[in-house]
Biotite code that builds the C-alpha atoms (Angstrom):
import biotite.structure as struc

atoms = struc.array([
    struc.Atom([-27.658, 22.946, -14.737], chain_id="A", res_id=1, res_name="UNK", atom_name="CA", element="C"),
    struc.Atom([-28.652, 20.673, -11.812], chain_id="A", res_id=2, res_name="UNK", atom_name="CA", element="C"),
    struc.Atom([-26.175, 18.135, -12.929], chain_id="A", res_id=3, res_name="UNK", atom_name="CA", element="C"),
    struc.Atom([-23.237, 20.379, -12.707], chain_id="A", res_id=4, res_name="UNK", atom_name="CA", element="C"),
    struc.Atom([-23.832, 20.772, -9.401], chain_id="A", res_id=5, res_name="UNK", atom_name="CA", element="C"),
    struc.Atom([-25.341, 17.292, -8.365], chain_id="A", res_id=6, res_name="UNK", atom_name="CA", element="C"),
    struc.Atom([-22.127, 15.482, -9.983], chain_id="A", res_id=7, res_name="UNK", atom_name="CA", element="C"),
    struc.Atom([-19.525, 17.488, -8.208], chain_id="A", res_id=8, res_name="UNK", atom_name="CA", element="C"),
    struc.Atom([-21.172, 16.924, -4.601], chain_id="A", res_id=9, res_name="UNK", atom_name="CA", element="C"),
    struc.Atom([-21.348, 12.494, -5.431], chain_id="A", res_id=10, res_name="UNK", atom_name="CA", element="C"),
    struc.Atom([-18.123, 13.044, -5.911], chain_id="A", res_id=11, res_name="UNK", atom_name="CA", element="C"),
    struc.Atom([-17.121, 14.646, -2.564], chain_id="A", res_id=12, res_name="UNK", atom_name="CA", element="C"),
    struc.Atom([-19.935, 12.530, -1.051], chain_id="A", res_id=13, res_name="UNK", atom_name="CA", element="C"),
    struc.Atom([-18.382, 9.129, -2.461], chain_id="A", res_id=14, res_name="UNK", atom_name="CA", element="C"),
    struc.Atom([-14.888, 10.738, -1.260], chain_id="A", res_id=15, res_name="UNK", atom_name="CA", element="C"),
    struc.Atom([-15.837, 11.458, 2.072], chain_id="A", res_id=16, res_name="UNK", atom_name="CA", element="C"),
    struc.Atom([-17.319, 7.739, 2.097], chain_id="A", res_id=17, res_name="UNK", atom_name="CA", element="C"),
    struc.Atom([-14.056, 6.351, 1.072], chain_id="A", res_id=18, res_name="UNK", atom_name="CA", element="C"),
    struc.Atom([-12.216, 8.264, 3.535], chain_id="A", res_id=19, res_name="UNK", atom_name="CA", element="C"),
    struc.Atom([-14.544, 7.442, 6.613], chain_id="A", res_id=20, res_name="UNK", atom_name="CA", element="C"),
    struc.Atom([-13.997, 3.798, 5.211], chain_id="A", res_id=21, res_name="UNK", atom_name="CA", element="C"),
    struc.Atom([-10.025, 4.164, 5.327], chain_id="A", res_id=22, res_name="UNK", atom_name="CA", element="C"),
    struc.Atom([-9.964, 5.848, 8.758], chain_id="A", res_id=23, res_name="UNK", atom_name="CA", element="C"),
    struc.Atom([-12.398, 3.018, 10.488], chain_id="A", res_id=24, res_name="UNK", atom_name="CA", element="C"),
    struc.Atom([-9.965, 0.342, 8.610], chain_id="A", res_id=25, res_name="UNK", atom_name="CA", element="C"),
    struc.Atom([-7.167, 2.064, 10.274], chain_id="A", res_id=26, res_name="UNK", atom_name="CA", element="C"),
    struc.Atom([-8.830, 2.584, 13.555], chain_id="A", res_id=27, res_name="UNK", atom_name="CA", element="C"),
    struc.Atom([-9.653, -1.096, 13.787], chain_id="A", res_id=28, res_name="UNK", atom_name="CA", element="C"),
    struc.Atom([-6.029, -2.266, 12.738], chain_id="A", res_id=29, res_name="UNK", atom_name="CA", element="C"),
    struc.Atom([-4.572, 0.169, 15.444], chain_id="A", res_id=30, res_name="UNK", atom_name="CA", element="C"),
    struc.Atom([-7.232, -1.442, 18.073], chain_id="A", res_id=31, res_name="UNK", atom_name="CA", element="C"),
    struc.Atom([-5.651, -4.684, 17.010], chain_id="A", res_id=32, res_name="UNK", atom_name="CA", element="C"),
    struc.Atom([-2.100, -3.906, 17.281], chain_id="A", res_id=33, res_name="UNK", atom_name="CA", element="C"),
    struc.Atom([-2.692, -2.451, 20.577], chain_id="A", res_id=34, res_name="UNK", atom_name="CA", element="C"),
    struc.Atom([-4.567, -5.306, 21.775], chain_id="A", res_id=35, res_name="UNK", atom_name="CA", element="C"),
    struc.Atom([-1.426, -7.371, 20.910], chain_id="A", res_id=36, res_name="UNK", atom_name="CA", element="C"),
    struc.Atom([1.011, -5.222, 22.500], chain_id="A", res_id=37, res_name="UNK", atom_name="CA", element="C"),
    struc.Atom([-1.047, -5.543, 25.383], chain_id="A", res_id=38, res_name="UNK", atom_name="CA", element="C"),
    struc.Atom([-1.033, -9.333, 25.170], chain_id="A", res_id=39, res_name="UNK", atom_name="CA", element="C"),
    struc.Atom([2.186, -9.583, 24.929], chain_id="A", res_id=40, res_name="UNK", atom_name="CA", element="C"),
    struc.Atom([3.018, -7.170, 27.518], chain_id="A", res_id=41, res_name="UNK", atom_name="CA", element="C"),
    struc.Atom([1.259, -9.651, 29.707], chain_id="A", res_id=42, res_name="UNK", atom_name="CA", element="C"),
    struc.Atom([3.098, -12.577, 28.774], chain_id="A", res_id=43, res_name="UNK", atom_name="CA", element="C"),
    struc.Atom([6.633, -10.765, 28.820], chain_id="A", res_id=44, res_name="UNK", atom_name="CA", element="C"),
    struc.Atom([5.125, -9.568, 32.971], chain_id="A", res_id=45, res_name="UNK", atom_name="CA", element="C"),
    struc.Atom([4.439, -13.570, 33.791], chain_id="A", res_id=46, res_name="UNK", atom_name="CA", element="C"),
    struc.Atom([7.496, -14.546, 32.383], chain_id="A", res_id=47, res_name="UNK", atom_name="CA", element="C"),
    struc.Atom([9.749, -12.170, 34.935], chain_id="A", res_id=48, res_name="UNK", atom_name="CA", element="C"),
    struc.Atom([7.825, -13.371, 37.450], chain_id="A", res_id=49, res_name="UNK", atom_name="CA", element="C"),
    struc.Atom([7.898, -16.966, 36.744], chain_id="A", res_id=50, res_name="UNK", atom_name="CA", element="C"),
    struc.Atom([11.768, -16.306, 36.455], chain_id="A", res_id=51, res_name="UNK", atom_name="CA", element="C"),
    struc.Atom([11.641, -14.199, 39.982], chain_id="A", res_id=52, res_name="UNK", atom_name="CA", element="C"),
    struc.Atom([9.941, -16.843, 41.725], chain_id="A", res_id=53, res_name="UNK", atom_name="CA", element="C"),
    struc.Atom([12.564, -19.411, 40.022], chain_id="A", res_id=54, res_name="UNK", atom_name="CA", element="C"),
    struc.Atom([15.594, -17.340, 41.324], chain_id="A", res_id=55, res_name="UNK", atom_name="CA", element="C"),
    struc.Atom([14.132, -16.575, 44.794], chain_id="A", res_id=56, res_name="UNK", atom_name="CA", element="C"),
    struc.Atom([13.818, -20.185, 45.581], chain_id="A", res_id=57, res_name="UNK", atom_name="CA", element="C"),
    struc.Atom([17.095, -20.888, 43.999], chain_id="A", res_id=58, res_name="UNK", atom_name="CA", element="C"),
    struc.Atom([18.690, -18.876, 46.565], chain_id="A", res_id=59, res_name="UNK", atom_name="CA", element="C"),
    struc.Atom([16.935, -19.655, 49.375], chain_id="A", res_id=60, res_name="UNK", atom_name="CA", element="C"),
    struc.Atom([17.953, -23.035, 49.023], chain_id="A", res_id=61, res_name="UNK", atom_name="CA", element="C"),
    struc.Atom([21.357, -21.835, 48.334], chain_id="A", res_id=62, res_name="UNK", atom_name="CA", element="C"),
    struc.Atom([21.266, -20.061, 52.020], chain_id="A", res_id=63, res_name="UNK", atom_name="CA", element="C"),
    struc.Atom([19.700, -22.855, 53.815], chain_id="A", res_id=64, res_name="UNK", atom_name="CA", element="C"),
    struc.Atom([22.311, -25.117, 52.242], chain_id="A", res_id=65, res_name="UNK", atom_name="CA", element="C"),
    struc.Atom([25.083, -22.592, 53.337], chain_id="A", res_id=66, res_name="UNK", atom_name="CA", element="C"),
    struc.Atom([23.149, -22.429, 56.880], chain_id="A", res_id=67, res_name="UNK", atom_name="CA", element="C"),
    struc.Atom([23.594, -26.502, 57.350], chain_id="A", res_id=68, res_name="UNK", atom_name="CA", element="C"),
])
């Protein structure tokens, strides 16, 4: 009698387990990805800079030059 019931509840015990187990899995690869996008993110920010700072000396050279 016990067993009908004790069998049935492993099962949505071991279920719920797996479940938890998928969902940290998932949680962790998400934390990853974002982590990335972050990192990247960064890297795409110094880049524009770098290329700012680039094109704003560029030019001012190109005015002083016109200036002389």
């Amino acid at each position: 009698m016990l067993d009908k019931i004790i069998k049935p509840a492993e099962k949505i015990k071991n279920d719920t387990q797996q479940t938890l187990s998928k969902i940290k899995k998932r949680q962790n690869d998400v934390k990853l990805e974002i982590e990335n996008i972050q990192q990247e993110s960064k890297n795409k920010i110094k880049l524009i800079e770098d290329n700012f700072h680039i094109i704003s000396k560029h030019n001012l050279l190109l005015i002083n030059h016109l200036h002389l």
